[in-house]
C-alpha positions as CSV (number, residue, x, y, z in Angstrom):
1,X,-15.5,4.6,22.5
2,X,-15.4,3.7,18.5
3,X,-12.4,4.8,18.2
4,X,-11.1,2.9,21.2
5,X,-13.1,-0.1,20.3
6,X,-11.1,-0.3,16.1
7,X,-7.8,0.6,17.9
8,X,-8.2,-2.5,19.9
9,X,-9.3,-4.4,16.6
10,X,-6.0,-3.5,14.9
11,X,-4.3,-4.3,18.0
12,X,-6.0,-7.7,18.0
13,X,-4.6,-7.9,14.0
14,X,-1.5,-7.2,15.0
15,X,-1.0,-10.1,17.9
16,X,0.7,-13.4,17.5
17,X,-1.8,-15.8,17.5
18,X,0.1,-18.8,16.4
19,X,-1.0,-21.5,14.1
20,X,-4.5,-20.1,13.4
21,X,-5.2,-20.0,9.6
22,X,-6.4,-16.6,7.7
23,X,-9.8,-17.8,7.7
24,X,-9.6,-19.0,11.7
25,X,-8.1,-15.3,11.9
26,X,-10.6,-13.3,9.9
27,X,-13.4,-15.1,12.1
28,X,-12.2,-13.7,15.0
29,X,-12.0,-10.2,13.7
30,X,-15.2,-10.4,12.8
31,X,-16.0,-11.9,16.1
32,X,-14.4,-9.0,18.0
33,X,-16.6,-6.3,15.7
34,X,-19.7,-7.9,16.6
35,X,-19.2,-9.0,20.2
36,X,-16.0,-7.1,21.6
37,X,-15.4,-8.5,25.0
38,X,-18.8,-9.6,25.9
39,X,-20.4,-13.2,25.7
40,X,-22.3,-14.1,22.5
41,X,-25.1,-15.4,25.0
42,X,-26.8,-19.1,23.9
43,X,-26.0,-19.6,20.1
44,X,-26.3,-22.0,17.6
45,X,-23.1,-22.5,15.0
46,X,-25.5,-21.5,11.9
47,X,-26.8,-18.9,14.1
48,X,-23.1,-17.1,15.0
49,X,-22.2,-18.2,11.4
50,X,-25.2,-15.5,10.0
51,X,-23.8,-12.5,12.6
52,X,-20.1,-13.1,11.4
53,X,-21.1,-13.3,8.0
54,X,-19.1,-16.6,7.3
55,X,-20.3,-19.8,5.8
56,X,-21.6,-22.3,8.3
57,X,-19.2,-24.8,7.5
58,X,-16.3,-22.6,7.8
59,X,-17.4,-21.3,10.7
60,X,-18.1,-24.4,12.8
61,X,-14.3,-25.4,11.5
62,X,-12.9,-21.8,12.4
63,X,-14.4,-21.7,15.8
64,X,-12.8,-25.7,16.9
65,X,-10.0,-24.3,16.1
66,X,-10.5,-20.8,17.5
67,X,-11.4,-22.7,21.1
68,X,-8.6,-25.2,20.5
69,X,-5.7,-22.4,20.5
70,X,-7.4,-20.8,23.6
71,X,-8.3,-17.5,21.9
72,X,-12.1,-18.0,22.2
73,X,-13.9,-20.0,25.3
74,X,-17.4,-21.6,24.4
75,X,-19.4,-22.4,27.7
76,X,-22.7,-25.3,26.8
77,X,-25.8,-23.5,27.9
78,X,-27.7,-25.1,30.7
79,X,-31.7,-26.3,30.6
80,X,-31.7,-27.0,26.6
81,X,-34.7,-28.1,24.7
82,X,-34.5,-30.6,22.3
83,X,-32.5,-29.5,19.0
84,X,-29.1,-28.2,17.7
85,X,-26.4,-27.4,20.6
86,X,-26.1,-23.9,21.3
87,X,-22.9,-22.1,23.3
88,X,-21.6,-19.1,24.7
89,X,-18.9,-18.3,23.4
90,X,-16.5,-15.2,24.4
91,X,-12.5,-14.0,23.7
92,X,-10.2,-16.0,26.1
93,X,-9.0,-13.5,28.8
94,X,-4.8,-14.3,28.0
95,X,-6.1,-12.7,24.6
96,X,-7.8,-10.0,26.4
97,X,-4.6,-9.5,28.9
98,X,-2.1,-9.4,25.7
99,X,-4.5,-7.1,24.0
100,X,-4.2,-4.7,26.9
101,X,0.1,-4.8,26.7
102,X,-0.1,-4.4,22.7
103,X,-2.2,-1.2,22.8
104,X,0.5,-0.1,25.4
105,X,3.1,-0.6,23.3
106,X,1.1,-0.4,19.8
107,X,2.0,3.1,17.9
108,X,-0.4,6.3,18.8
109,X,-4.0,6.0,17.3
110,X,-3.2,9.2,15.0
111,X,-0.3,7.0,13.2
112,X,-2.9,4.2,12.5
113,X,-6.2,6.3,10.6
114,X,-7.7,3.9,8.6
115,X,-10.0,3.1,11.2
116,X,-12.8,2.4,8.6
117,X,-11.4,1.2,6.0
118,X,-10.0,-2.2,9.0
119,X,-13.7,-1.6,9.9
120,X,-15.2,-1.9,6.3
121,X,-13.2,-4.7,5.1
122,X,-14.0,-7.0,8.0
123,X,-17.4,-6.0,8.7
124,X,-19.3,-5.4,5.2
125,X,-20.6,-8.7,4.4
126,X,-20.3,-8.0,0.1
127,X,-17.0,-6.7,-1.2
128,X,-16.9,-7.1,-5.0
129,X,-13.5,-8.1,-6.2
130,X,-13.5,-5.6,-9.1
131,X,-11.4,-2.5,-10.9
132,X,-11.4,0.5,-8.4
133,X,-13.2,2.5,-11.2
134,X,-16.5,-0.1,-11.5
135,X,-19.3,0.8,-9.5
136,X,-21.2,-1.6,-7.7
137,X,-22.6,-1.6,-4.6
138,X,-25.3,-3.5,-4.0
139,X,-25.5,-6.9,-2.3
140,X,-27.9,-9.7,-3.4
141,X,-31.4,-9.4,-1.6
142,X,-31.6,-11.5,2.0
143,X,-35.5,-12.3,2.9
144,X,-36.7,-10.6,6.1
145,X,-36.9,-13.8,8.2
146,X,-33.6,-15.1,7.2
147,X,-31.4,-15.0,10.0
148,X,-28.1,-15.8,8.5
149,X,-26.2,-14.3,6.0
150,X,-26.3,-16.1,2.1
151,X,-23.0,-17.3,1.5
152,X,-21.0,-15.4,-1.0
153,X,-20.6,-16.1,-4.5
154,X,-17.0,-16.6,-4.2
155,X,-16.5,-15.9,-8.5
156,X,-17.6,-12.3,-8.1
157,X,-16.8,-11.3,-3.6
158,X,-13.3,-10.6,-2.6
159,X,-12.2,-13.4,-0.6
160,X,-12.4,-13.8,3.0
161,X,-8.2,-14.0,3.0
162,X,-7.6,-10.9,0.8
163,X,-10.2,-8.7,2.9
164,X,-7.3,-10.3,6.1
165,X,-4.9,-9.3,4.1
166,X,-5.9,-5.6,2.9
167,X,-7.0,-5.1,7.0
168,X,-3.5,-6.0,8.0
169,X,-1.9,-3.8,5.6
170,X,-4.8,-1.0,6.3
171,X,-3.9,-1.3,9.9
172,X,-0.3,-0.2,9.8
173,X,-0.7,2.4,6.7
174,X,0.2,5.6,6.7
175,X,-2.0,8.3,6.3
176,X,-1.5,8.5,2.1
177,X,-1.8,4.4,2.3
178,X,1.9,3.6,2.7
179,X,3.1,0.4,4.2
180,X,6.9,-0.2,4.1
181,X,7.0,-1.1,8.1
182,X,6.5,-5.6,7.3
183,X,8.4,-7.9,5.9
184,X,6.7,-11.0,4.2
185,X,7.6,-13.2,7.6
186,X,6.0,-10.6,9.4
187,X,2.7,-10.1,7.2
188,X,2.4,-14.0,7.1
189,X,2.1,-14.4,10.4
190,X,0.1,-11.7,10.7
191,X,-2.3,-13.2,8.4
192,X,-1.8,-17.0,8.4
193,X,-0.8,-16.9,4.8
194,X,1.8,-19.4,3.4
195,X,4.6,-17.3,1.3
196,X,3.6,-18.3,-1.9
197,X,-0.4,-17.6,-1.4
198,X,0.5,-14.2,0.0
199,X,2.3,-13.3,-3.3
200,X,-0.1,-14.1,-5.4
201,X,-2.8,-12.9,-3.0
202,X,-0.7,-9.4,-3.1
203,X,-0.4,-10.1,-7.2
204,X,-4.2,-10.3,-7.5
205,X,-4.9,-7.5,-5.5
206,X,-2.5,-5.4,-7.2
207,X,-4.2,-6.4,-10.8
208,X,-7.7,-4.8,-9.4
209,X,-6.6,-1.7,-7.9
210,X,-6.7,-2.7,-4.5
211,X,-3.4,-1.7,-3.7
212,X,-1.4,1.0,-6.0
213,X,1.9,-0.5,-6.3
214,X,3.9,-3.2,-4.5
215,X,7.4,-3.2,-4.1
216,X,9.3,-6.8,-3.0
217,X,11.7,-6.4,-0.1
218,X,15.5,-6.4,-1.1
219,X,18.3,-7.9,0.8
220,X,21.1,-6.7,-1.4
221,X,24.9,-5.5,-0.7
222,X,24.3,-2.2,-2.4
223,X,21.8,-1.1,0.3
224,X,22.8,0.1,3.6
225,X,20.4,-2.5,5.1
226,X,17.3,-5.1,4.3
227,X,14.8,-3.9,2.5
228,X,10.9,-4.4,3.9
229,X,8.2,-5.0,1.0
230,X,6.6,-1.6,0.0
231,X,3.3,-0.6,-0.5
232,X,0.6,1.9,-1.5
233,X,-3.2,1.0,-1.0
234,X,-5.4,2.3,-2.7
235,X,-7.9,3.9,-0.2
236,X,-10.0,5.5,-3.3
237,X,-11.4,2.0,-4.4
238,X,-14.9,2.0,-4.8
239,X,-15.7,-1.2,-3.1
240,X,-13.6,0.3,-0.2
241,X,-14.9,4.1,-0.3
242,X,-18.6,3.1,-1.5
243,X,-18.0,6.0,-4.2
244,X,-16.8,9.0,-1.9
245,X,-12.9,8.9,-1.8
246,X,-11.3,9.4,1.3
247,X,-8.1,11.0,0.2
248,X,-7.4,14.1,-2.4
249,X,-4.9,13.7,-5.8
250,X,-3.8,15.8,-8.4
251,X,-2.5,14.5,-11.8
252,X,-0.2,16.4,-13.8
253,X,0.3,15.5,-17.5
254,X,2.6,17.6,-19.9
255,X,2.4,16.6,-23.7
256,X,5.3,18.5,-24.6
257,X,8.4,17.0,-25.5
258,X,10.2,18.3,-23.2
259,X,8.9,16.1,-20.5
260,X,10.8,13.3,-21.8
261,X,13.9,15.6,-21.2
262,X,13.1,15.1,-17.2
263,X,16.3,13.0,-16.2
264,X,15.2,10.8,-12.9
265,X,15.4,7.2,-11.6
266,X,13.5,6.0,-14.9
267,X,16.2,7.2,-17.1
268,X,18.9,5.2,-15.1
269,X,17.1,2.4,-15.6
270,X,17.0,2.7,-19.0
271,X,20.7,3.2,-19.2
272,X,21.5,-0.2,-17.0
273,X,18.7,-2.4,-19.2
274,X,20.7,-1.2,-22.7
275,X,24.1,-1.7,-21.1
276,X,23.2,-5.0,-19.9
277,X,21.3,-6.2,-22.4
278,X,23.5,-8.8,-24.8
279,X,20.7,-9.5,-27.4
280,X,20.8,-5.9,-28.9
281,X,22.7,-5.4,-32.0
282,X,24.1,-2.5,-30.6
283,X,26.0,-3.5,-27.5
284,X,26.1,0.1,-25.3
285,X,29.6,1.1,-23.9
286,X,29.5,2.9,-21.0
287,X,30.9,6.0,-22.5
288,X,27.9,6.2,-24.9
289,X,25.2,6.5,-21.8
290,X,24.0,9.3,-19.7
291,X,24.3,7.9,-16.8
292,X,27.8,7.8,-14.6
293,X,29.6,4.7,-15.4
294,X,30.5,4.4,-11.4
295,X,26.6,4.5,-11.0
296,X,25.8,2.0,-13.9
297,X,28.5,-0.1,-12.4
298,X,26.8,-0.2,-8.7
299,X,24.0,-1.5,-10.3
300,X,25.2,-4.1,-12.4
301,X,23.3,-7.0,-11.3
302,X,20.6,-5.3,-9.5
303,X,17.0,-6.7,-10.6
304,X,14.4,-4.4,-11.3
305,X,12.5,-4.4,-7.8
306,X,16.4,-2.9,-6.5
307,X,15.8,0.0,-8.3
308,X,12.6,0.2,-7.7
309,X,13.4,0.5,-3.9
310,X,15.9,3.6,-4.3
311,X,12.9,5.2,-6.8
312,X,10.6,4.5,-3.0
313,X,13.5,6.1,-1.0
314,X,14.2,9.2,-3.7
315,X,10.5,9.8,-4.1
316,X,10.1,10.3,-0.1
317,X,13.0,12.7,-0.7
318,X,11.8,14.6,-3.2
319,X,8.3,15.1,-1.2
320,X,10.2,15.8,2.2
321,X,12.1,19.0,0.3
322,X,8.7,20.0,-1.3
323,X,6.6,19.7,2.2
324,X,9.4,21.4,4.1
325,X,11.0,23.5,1.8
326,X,8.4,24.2,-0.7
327,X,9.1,28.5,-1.2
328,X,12.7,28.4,-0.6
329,X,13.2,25.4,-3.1
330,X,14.3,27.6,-6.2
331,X,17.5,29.0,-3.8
332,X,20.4,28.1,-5.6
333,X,22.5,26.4,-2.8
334,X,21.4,26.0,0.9
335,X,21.7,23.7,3.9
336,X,18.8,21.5,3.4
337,X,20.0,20.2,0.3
338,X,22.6,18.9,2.3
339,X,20.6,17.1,4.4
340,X,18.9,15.4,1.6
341,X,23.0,14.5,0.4
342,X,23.6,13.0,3.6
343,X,20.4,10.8,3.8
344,X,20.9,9.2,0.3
345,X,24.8,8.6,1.4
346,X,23.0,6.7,4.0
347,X,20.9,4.7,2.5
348,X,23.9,3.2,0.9
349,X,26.7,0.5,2.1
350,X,30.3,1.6,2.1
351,X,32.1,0.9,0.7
352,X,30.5,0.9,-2.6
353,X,31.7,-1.8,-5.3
354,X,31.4,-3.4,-8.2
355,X,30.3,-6.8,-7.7
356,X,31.7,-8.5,-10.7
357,X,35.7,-7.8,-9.9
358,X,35.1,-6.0,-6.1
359,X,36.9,-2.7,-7.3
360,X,36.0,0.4,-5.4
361,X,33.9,2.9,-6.9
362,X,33.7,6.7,-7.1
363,X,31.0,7.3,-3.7
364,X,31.2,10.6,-4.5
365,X,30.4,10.8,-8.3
366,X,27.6,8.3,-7.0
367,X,26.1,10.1,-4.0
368,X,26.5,13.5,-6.0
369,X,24.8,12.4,-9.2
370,X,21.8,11.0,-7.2
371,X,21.7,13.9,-4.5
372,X,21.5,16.7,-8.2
373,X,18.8,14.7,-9.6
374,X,16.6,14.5,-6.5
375,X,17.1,18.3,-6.3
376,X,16.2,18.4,-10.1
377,X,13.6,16.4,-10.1
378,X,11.8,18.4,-7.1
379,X,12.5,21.4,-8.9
380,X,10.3,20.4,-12.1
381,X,7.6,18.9,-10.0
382,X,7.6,22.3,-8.0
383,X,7.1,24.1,-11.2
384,X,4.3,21.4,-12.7
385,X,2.4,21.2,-9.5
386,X,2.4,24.7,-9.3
387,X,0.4,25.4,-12.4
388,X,-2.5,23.4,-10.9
389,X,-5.5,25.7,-10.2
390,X,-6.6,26.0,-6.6
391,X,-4.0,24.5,-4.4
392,X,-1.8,26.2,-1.9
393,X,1.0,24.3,-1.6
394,X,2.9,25.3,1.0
395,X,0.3,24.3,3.5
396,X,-1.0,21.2,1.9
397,X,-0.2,17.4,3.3
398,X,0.9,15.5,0.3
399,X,2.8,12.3,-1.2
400,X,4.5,11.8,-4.3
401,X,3.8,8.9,-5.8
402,X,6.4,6.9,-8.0
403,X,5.6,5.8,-11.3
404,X,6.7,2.4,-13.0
405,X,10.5,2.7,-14.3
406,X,9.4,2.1,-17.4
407,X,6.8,4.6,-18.0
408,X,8.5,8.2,-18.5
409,X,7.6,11.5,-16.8
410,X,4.7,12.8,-18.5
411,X,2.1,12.5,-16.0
412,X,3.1,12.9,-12.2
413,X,1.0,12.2,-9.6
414,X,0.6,13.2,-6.3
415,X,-2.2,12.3,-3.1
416,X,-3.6,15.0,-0.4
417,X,-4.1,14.0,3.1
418,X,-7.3,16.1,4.2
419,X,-8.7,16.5,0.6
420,X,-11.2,14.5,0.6
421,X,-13.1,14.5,-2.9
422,X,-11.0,16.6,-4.2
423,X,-9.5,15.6,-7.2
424,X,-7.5,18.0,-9.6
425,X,-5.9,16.5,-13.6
426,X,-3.9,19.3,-15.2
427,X,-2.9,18.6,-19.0
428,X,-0.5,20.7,-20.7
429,X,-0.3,21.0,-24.6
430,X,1.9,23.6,-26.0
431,X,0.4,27.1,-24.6
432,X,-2.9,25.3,-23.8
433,X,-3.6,24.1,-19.9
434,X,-6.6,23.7,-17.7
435,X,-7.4,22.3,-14.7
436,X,-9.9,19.9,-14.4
437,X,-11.9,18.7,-11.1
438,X,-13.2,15.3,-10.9
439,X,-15.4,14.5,-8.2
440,X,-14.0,10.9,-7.5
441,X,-10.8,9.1,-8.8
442,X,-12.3,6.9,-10.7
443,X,-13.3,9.2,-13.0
444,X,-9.8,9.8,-13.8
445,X,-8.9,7.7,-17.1
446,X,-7.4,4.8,-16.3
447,X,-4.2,6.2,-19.2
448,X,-3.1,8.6,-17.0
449,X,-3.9,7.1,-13.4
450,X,-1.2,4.3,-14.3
451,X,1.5,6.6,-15.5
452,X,1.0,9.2,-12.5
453,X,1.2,5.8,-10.2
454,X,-2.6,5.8,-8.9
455,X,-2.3,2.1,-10.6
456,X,0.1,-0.1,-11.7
457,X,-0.5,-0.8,-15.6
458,X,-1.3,-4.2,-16.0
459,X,1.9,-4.6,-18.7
460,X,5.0,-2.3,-18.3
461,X,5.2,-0.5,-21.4
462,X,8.4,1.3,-22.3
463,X,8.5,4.8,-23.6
C-alpha cells in the first residue's frame, strides 16, 4: 500500500498541471503525502499550513490558486463558532481520474526506485542546503503545543523549489541516479520553473553535491538526434540519506605515470582545445596531434557540453561491455565488439562533415577510432577494477561514472546498485596498493570524489 501510495505521488509529479507555480506544485505534493485522497476534514489555513510544513502566507496563496486551477476542492464547514474560517479541502476528482490513466501508462514501479528519496524531499520539514559530506541533521526545537511547523530559515534550508526540483528528477532516475529521459521544456513544466531559474536552480544544486554532474541537452548536426539534458543525482547526500548511503562505489586511483597514458574522450578534448585555440604561441597542425584529423575535424565547433554528451554515450558503452561481457572482455576479436561499433555508428548523423567547407569525412577512420578506444578504455578499467579487494564483478550491478574532460584518468569511479554502505577506494603507488572501506561516501576525500565523478569540482582544472 506504501508503495502504491509514492507510485501515485510520482505519478501526480509527473502530470500536466498547467499554470501552477513550483511552490503551488510542491504544496500539493505535500498535500497528497499527508492526505492522499481523503478530505482534510474542518481546517483552518495556519492549521493545514503547520501539517504541509509551508509558511502560512504561502500557503493560503498556494491553496487559491490550487482551488482556482481545479486541482483541489475546498468545501466551508457548516455550524461554525465564531473565529478564523475553516474548510475541507480534498484533490479534485479530474486530478484523481488523470491520475488513474498516468499510472496506466506511467513506466513499471521497478524502473522508478527512489521511492524515498520523492518521499524524503517532499515530506522532511528541514533539509539543509549544504556539501554532501557535512553532517547535520537536526532540526530547530518546535514546543510541544505548537501546532504548526516554524517557518524555515530560508539562508541555511534548501528551498521549497529545489526539493520540486530534485523530486522530479528523483522520480524518473535510474536505479544509479541517472536522468537523461527530460528536456528542459519538459522538466519546467514539470516543475513550474521559468528556464533561466531552472538553470541556476540545477547550477546551485550541482555546486552542493546534490546532483553529481549535469550535462546540457545538445541539438547539434553531428549527433544522430537531439540531445535531452543529463544527469547523475547524488543519492549518497547526507541531507538525503540522513548518513546511511543508499547505493555502493568504488574509487580507483593509480599514481603511476602511466595512467596519464590512458587515451579516452578526455584526451580528444585536449587535442580539439590546442588545435582550436588561436592565442597559443604554438598554433597545433593537425598532423602534430594524436587524435585523427577526420575526428578533430567533426568536432570543430563543437562546445564543450557536445563532447561531453558522446563521453555520457561512450561511458554507458564501456559499462554495457563490462556488465555483459565482463570474463570474455580480454578475447582478442569477437562479435560483441561489434555491436558496440554499430551503436556508436548510430549515435552519429550521416553523413559526417566538416562544418566549415561541408567536405565529407572519413566515417570510418571516425567510427573505428571511437569504437578501439571504447574497447581500450574498458579493457584498463577491467584490469583497475579488478585489483579492488572483495568484489565479484561479474555478478555485480554497476555504472561508470564519467569524469570532467579536463581532469585525466587517474581516479575512476564507479556506483553499485544493491551495495548499500559499501564503499571501496583503491590507490595504487608503484608496487604498493590497498583497499580501503569507508563506511559512507562522504568519507571519501573530496580530491578524489571529483576526479572519479562522485562530484563535479567546483573549477575544472586541467592536467
Amino acid at each position: 500500500m506504501i508503495i502504491f501510495g509514492i507510485h501515485m505521488l510520482i505519478s501526480l509529479l509527473s502530470l500536466d498541471l498547467g499554470r501552477l507555480d513550483s511552490k503551488a506544485r510542491f504544496t500539493l505534493a505535500s498535500f497528497y503525502l499527508r492526505y492522499e485522497f481523503t478530505a482534510t476534514g474542518p481546517i483552518t489555513i495556519d492549521e493545514l499550513a503547520g501539517c504541509l510544513g509551508v509558511p502560512t502566507r504561502e500557503s493560503a496563496n498556494t491553496l487559491n490558486l490550487l482551488v482556482k486551477e481545479s486541482i483541489l476542492i475546498a468545501t466551508a464547514a457548516l455550524a461554525q463558532r465564531a473565529g478564523r474560517l475553516k474548510k475541507s479541502f480534498r484533490i479534485h476528482d479530474d486530478v484523481v481520474n488523470k491520475l488513474g490513466i498516468a499510472r496506466l501508462i506511467s513506466r513499471p514501479i521497478d524502473l522508478a526506485p527512489h521511492f524515498g528519496a520523492v518521499e524524503h524531499l517532499i515530506k522532511r520539514p528541514y533539509i539543509h542546503a549544504t556539501r554532501p559530506d557535512v553532517e547535520i541533521y537536526s532540526m530547530p526545537t518546535v514546543k510541544a503545543e505548537q501546532t504548526r511547523a516554524a517557518v524555515p530559515n530560508r539562508t541555511s534550508l534548501l528551498s521549497r523549489s529545489n526539493r520540486l526540483l530534485l523530486a522530479v528528477l528523483s522520480a524518473h532516475a535510474d536505479r544509479f541516479g541517472v536522468v537523461n529521459s527530460l528536456g528542459n521544456v519538459e522538466l519546467c513544466r514539470l516543475t513550474g520553473l521559468e528556464q533561466i531559474s531552472l538553470k541556476q536552480r540545477i547550477k546551485k544544486l550541482v555546486e552542493m553535491g546534490f546532483i553529481r554532474r549535469h550535462v546540457p541537452g545538445v541539438a547539434s548536426p553531428i549527433y544522430a538526434e537531439k540531445l535531452k539534458s543529463s544527469y547523475v543525482l547524488n543519492l549518497n547526500h547526507r541531507q538525503i540519506t540522513l548518513g546511511t548511503d543508499k547505493i555502493g562505489f568504488v574509487v580507483h586511483e593509480c599514481a603511476d605515470e602511466w595512467a596519464d597514458d590512458v587515451r579516452y574522450i578526455g584526451d580528444v578534448w585536449f587535442d580539439l582545445e590546442r588545435w582550436r585555440n588561436s592565442a597559443t604561441k604554438h598554433k597545433y597542425s593537425l598532423p602534430e596531434l594524436s587524435t585523427p584529423a577526420s575526428v578533430l575535424r567533426l568536432f570543430r565547433r563543437a562546445p564543450k557540453h557536445a563532447i561531453e554528451q558522446l563521453q555520457f554515450f561512450l561511458s554507458g558503452c564501456v559499462t554495457d561491455l563490462l556488465a555483459r561481457h565482463w570474463e570474455q572482455l580480454d578475447v582478442a576479436k569477437s562479435d560483441f565488439f561489434l555491436g558496440v561499433r554499430g551503436n556508436i555508428s548510430a549515435f552519429f548523423r550521416k553523413p559526417m562533415r566538416d562544418v566549415e567547407d561541408a567536405s565529407s569525412l572519413d566515417e570510418t577512420e571516425i567510427i573505428d577510432f571511437l569504437w578501439e578506444m571504447t574497447i581500450q578504455f574498458a579493457r584498463v578499467c577491467k584490469v583497475r577494477f579488478s585489483r579492488i579487494d572483495g568484489l565479484a564483478w561479474s555478478s555485480l550491478n554497476f555504472r561508470l561514472l564519467p569524469s570532467d574532460l579536463r581532469l585525466g584518468y587517474s581516479c575512476l569511479g564507479m556506483l553499485l546498485d544493491g551495495g548499500a554502505g559499501s564503499g571501496r577506494m583503491l590507490r595504487e603507488v608503484g608496487e604498493h596498493a590497498g583497499t580501503t572501506k569507508i563506511t559512507t561516501e562522504a568519507l571519501c576525500p573530496a580530491e578524489l570524489r571529483e576526479k572519479a565523478g562522485l562530484l563535479t569540482p567546483a573549477r575544472a582544472k586541467a592536467v
